[in-house]
VMD Tcl script that builds the backbone (N, CA, C; Angstrom):
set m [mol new atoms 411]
animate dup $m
set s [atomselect $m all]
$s set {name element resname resid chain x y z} {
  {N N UNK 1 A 0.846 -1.181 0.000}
  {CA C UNK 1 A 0.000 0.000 0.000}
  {C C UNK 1 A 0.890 1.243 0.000}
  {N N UNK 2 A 0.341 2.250 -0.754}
  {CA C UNK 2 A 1.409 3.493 -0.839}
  {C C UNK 2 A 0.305 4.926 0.032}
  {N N UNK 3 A 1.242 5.141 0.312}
  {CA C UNK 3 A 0.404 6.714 1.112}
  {C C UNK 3 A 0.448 7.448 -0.353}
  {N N UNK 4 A -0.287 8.371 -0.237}
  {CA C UNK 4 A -0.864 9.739 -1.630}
  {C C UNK 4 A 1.148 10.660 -1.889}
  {N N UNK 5 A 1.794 10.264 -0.749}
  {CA C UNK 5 A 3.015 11.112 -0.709}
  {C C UNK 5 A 3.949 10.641 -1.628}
  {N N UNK 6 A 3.665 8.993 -1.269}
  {CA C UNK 6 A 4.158 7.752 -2.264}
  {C C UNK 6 A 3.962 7.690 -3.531}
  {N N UNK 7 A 2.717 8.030 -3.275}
  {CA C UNK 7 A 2.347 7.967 -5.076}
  {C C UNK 7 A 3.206 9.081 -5.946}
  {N N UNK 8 A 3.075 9.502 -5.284}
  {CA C UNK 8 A 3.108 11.139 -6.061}
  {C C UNK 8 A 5.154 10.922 -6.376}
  {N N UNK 9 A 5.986 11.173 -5.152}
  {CA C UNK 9 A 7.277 10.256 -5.668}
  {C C UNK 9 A 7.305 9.372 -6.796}
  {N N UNK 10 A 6.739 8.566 -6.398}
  {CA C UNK 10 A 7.078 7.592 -7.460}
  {C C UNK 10 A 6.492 7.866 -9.059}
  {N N UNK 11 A 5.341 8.332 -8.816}
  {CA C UNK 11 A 5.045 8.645 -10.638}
  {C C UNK 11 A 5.202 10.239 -10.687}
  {N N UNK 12 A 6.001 11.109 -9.801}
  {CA C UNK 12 A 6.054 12.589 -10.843}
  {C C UNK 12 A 4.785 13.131 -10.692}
  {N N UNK 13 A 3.705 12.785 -10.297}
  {CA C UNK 13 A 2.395 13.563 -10.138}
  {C C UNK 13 A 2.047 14.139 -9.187}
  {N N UNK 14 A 1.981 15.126 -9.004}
  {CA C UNK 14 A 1.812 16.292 -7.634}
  {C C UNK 14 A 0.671 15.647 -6.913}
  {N N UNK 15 A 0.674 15.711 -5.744}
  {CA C UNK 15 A -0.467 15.453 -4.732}
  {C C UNK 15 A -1.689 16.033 -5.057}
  {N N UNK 16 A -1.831 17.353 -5.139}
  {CA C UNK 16 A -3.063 17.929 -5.722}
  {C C UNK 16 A -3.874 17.420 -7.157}
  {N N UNK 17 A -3.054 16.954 -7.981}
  {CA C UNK 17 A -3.134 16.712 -8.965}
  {C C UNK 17 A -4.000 14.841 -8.880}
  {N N UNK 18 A -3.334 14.419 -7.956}
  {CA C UNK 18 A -3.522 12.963 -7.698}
  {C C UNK 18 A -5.285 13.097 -6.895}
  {N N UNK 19 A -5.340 14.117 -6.626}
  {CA C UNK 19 A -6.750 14.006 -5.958}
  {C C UNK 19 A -7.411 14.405 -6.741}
  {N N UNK 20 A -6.902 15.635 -7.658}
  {CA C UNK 20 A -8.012 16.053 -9.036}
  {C C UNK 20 A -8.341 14.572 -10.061}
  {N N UNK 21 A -7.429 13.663 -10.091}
  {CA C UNK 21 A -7.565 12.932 -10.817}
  {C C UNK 21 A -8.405 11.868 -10.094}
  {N N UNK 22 A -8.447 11.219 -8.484}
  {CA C UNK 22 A -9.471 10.444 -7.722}
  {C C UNK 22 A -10.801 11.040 -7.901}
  {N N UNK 23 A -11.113 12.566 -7.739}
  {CA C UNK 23 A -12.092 13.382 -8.096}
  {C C UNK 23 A -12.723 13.328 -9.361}
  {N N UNK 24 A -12.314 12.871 -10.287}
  {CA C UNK 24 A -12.471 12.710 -12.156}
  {C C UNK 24 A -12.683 11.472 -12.102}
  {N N UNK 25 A -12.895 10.359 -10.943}
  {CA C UNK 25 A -12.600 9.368 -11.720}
  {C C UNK 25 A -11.445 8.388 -12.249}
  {N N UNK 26 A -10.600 9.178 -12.402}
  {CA C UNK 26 A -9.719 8.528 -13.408}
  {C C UNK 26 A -9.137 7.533 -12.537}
  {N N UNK 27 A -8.707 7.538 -11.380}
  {CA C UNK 27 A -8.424 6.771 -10.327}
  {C C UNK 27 A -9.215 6.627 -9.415}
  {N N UNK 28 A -9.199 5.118 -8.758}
  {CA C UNK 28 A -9.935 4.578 -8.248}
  {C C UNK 28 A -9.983 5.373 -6.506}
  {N N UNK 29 A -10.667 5.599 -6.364}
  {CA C UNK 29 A -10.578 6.633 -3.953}
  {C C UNK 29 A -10.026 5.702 -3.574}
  {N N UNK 30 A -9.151 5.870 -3.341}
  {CA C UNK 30 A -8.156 5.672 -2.205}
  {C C UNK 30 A -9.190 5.096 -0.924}
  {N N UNK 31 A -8.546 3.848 -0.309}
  {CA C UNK 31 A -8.610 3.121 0.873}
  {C C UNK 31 A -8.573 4.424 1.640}
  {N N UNK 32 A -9.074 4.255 2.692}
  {CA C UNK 32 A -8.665 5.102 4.350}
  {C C UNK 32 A -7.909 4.550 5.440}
  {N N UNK 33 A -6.893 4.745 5.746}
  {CA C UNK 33 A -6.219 4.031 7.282}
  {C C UNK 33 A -7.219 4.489 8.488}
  {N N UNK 34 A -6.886 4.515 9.827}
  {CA C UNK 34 A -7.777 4.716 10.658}
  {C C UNK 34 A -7.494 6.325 11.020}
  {N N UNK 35 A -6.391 6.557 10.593}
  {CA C UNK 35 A -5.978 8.148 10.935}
  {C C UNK 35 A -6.692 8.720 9.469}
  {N N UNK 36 A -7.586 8.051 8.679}
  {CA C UNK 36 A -8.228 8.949 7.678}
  {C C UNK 36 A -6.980 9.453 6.433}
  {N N UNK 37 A -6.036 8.881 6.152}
  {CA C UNK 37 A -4.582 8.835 5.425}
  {C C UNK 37 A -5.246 8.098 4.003}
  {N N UNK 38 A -5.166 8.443 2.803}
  {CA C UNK 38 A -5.634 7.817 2.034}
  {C C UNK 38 A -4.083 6.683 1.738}
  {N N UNK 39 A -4.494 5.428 1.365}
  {CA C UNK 39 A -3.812 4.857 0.990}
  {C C UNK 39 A -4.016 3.698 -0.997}
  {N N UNK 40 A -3.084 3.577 -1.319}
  {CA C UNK 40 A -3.172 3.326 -2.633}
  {C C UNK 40 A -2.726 1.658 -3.194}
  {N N UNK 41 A -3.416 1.154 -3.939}
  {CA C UNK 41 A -2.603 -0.646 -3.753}
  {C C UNK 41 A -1.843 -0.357 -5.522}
  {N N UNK 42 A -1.414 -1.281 -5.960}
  {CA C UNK 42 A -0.005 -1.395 -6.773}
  {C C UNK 42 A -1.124 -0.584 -7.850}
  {N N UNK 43 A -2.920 -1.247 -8.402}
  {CA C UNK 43 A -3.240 -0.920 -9.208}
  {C C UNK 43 A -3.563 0.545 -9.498}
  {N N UNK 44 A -3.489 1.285 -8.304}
  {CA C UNK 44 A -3.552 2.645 -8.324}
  {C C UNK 44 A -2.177 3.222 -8.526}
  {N N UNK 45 A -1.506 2.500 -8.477}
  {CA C UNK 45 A 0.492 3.113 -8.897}
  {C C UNK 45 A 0.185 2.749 -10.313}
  {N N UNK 46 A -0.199 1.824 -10.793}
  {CA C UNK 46 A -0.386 1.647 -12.233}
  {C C UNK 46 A -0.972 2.615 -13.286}
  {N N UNK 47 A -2.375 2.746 -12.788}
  {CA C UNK 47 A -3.070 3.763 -13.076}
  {C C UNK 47 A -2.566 5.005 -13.507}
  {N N UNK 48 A -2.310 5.329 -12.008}
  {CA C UNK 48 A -1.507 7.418 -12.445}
  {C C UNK 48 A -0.366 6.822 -13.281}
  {N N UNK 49 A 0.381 5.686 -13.106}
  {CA C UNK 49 A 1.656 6.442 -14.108}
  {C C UNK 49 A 1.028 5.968 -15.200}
  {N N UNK 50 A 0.168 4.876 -15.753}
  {CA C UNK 50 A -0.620 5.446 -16.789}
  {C C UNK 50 A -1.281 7.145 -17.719}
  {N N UNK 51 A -1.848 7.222 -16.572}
  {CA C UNK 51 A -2.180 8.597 -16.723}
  {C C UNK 51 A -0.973 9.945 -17.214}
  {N N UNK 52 A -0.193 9.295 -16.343}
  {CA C UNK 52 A 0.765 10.229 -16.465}
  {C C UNK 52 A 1.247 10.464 -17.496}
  {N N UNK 53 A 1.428 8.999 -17.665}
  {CA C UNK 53 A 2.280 9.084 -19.520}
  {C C UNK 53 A 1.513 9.103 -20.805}
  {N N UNK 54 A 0.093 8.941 -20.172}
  {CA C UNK 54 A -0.559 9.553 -21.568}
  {C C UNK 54 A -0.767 11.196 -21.368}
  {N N UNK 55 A -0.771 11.970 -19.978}
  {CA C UNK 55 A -0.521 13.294 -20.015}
  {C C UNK 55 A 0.692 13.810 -20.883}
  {N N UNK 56 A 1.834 13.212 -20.506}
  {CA C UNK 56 A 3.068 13.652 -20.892}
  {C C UNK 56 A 2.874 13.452 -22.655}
  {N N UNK 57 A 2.263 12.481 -23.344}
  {CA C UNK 57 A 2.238 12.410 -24.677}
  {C C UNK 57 A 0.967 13.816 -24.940}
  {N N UNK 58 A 0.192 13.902 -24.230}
  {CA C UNK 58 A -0.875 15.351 -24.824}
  {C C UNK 58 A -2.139 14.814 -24.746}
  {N N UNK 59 A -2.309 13.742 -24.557}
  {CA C UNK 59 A -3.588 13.143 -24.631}
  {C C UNK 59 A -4.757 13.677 -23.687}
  {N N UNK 60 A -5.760 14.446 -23.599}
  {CA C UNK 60 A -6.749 14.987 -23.025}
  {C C UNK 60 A -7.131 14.308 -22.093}
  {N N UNK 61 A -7.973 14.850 -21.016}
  {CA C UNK 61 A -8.469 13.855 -20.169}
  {C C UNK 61 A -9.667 13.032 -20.886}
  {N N UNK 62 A -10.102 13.137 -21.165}
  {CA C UNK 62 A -11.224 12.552 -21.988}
  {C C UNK 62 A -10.130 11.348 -22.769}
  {N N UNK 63 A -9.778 11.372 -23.659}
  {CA C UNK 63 A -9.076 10.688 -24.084}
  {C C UNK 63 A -8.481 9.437 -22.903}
  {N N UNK 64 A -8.244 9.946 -22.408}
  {CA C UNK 64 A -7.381 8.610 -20.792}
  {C C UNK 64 A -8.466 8.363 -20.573}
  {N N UNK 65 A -9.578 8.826 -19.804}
  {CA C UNK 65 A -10.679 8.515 -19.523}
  {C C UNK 65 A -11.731 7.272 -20.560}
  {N N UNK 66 A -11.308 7.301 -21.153}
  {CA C UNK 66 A -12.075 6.540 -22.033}
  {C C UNK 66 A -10.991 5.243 -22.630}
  {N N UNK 67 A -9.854 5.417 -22.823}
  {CA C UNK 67 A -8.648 4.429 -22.418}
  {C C UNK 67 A -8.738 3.490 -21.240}
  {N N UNK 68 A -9.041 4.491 -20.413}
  {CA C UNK 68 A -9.010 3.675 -19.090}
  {C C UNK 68 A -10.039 2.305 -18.957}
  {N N UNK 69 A -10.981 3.027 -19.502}
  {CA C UNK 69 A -12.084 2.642 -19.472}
  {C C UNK 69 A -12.095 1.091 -20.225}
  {N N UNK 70 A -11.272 1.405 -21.553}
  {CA C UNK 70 A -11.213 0.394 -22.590}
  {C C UNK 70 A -10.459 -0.619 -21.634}
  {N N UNK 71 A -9.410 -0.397 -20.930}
  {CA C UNK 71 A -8.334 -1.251 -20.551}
  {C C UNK 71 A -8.803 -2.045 -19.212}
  {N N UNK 72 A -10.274 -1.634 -19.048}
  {CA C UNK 72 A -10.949 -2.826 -17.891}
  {C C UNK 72 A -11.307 -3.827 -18.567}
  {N N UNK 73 A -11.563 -3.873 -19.841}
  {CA C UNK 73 A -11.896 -5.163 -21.224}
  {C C UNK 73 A -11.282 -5.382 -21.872}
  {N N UNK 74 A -10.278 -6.062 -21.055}
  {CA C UNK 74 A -8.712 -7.010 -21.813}
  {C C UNK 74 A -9.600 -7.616 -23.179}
  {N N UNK 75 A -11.083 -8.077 -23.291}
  {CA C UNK 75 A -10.742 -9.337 -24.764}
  {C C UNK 75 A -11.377 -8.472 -25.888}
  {N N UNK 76 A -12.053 -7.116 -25.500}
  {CA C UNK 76 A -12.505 -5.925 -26.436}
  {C C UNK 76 A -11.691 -5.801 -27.604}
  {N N UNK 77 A -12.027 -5.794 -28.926}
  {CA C UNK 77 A -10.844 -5.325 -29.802}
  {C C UNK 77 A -10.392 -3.870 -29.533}
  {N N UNK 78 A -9.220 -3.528 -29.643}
  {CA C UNK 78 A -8.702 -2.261 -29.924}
  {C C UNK 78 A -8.700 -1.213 -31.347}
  {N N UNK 79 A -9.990 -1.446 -31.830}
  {CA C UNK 79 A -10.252 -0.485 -32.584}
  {C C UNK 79 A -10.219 0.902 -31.891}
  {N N UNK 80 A -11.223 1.342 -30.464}
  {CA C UNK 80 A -11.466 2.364 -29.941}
  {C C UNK 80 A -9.679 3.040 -29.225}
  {N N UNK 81 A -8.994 2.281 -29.436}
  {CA C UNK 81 A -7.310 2.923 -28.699}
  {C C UNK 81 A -6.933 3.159 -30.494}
  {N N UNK 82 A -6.676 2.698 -31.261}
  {CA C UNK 82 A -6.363 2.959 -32.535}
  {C C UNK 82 A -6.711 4.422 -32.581}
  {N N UNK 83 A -8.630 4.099 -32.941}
  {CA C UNK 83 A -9.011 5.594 -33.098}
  {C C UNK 83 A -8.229 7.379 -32.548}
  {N N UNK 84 A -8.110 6.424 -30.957}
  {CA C UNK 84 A -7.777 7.764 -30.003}
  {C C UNK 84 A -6.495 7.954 -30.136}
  {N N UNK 85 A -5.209 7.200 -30.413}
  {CA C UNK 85 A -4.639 7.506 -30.887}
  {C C UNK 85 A -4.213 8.167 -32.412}
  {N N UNK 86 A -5.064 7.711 -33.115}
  {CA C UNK 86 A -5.160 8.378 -34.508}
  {C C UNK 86 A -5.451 9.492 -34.604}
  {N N UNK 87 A -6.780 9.554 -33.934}
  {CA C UNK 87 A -6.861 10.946 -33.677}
  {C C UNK 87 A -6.120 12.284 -32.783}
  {N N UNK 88 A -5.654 11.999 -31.888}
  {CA C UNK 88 A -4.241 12.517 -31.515}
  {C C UNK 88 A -3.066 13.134 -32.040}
  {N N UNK 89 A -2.733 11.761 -32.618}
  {CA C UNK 89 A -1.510 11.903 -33.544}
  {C C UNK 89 A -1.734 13.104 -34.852}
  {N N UNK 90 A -2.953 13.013 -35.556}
  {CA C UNK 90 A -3.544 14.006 -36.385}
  {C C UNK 90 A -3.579 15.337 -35.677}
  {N N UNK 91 A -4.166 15.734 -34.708}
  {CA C UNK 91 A -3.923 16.770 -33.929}
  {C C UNK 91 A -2.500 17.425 -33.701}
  {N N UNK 92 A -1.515 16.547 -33.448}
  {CA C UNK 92 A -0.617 16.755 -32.641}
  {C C UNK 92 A 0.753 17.041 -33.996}
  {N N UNK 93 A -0.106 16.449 -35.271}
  {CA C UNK 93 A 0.255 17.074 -36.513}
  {C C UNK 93 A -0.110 18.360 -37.030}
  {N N UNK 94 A -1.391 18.755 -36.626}
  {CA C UNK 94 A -1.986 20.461 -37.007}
  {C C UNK 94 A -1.228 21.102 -36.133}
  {N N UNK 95 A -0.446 20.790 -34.885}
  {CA C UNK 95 A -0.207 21.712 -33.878}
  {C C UNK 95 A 1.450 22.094 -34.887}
  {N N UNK 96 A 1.900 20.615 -35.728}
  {CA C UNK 96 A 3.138 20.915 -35.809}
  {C C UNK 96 A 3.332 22.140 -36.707}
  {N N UNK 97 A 1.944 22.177 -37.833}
  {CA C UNK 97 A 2.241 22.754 -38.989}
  {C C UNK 97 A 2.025 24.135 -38.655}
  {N N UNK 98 A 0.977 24.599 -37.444}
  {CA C UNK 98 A 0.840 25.910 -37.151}
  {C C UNK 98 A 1.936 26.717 -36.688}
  {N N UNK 99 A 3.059 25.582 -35.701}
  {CA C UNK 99 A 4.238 25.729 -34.770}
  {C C UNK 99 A 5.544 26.445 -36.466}
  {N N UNK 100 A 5.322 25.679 -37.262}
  {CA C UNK 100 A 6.097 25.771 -38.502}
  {C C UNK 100 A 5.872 27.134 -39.121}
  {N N UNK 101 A 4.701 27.309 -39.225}
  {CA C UNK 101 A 4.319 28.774 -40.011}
  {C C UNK 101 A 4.449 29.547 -39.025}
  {N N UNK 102 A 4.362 29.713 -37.359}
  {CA C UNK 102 A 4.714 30.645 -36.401}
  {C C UNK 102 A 6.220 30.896 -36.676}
  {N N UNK 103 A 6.993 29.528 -36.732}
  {CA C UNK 103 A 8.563 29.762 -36.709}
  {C C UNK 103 A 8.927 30.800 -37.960}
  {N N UNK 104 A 8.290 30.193 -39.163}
  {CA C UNK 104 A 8.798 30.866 -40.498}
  {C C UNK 104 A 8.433 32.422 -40.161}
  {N N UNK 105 A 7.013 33.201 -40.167}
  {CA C UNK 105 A 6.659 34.565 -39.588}
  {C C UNK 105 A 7.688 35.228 -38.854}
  {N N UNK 106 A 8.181 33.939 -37.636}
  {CA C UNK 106 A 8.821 35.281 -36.988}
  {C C UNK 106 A 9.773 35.147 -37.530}
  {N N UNK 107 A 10.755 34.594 -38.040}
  {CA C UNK 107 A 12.026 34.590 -38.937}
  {C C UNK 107 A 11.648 35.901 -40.319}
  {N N UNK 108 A 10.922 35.686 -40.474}
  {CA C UNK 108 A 10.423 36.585 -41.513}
  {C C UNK 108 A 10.338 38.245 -41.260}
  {N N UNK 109 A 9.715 38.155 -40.124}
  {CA C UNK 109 A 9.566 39.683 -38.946}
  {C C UNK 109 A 10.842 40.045 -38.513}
  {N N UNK 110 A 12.118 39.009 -37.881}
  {CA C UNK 110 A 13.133 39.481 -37.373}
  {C C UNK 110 A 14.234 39.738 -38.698}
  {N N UNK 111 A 14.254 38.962 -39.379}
  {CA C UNK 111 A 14.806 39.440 -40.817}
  {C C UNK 111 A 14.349 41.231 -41.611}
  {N N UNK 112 A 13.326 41.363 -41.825}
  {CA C UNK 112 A 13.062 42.329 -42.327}
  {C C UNK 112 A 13.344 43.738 -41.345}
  {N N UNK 113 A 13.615 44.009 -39.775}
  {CA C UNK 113 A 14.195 44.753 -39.380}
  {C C UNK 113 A 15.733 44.381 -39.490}
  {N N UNK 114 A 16.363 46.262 -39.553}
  {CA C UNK 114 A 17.611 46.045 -39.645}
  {C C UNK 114 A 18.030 47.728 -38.784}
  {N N UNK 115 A 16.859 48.146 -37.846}
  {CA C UNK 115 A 16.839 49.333 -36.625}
  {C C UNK 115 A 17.855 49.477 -36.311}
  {N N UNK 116 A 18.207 50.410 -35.666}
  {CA C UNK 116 A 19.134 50.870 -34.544}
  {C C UNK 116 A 18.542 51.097 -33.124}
  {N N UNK 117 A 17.165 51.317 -32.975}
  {CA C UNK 117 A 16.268 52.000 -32.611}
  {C C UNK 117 A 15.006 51.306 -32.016}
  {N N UNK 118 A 14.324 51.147 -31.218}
  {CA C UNK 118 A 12.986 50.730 -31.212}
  {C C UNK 118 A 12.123 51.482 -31.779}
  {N N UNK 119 A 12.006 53.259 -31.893}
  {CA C UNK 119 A 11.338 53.687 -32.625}
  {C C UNK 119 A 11.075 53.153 -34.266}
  {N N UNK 120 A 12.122 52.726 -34.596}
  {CA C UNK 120 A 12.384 52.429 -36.080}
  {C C UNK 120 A 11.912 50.839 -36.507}
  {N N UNK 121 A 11.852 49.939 -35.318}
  {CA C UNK 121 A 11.737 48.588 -34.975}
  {C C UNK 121 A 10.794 48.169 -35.984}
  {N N UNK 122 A 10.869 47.181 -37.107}
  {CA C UNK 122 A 10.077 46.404 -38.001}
  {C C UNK 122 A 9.675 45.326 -37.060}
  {N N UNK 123 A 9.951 44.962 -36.582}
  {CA C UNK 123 A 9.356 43.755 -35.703}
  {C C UNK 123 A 8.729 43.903 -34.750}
  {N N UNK 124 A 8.847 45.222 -33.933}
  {CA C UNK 124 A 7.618 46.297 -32.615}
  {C C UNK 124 A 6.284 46.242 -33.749}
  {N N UNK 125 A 6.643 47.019 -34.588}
  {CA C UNK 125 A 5.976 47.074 -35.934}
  {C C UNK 125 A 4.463 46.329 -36.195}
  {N N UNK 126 A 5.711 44.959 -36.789}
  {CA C UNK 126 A 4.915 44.084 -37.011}
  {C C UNK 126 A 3.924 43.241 -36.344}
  {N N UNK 127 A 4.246 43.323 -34.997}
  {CA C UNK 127 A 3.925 42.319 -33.402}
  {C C UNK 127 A 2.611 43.415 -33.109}
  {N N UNK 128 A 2.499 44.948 -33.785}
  {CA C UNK 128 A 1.411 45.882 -33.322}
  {C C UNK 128 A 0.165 45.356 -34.247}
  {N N UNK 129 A 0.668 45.026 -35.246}
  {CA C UNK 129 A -0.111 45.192 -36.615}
  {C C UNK 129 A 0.024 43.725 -37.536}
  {N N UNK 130 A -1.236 42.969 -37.102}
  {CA C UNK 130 A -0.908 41.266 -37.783}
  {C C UNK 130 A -1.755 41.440 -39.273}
  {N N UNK 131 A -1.947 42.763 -39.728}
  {CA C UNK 131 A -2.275 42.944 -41.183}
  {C C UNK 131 A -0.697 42.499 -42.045}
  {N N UNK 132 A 0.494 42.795 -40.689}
  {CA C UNK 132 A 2.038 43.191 -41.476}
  {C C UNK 132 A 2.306 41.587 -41.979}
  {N N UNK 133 A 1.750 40.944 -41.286}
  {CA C UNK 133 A 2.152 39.400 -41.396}
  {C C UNK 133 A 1.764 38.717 -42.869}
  {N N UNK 134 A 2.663 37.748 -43.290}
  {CA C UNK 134 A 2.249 37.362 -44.815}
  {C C UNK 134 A 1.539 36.318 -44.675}
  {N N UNK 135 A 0.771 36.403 -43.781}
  {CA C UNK 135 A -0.157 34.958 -43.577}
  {C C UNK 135 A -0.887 34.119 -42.341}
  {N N UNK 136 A -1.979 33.700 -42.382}
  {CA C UNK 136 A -2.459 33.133 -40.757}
  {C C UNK 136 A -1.108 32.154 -40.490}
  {N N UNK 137 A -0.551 32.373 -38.936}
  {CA C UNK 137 A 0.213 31.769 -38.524}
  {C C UNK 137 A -0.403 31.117 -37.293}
}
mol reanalyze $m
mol bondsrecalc $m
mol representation Tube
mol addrep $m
C-alpha cells in the first residue's frame, strides 16, 4: 500500500493533482487508514503512471478517460485505442504545422528589421499590426 506522498514520488504527479484525478474518476478513492490517510494498492500506482504518460504524450483527459475505461476489457478489440490515438496523432500534426508557419513569420519579422532604434523597430511594428504578417500563422 502506498500513502498519496508515495504515489506522487514515485510517478512525478503532484499530490493535488492525484486528488483532481481520484475526483475525475480517473483513479480509483483511495482506501482510508484509521488516521483517515488515504492509501493506494499497486493498481492505483499503475493507473496514475498510466495517466501520467498519456498526459506527458498530450492526450486529453477525456481521451485517458475513455482508455481507461477500454483497458478494464482485456478481450474488447482495440479499434477504440487505434481511433484515439489516430486521432491525436492528427492533432498533434496540425499543432506541428501551425508551430512551422509561427517559426517561419517570426524569422520573416526578425529578418526584415535592420533598426538601430525601437522607434524604427520592423518587428515592434509588425507584433502591433498582424495585417504586417504574410499569412495566418
Amino acid at each position: 500500500m502506498f500513502s498519496i506522498g508515495d504515489l506522487s514520488r514515485r510517478t512525478g504527479v503532484k499530490v493535488p493533482t492525484i486528488r483532481y484525478y481520484e475526483q475525475m474518476g480517473l483513479i480509483a478513492a483511495a482506501g482510508r487508514t484509521g488516521g483517515n490517510q488515504r492509501r493506494y494498492d499497486r493498481d492505483g500506482l499503475e493507473r496514475l503512471s498510466f495517466i501520467r504518460h498519456a498526459r506527458d504524450l498530450g492526450l486529453s483527459i477525456d481521451a485517458i478517460r475513455e482508455l481507461t475505461e477500454l483497458s478494464t476489457h482485456p478481450d474488447r478489440p482495440c479499434a477504440d485505442a487505434h481511433r484515439i490515438a489516430r486521432d491525436h496523432r492528427a492533432q498533434v500534426r496540425a499543432k506541428i504545422a501551425r508551430l512551422k508557419r509561427l517559426e517561419a513569420e517570426l524569422g520573416r519579422i526578425e529578418t526584415m528589421c535592420d533598426a538601430d532604434t525601437v522607434g524604427d523597430c520592423r518587428i515592434i511594428e509588425a507584433l502591433a499590426d498582424h495585417g504586417l504578417c504574410s499569412g495566418e500563422h
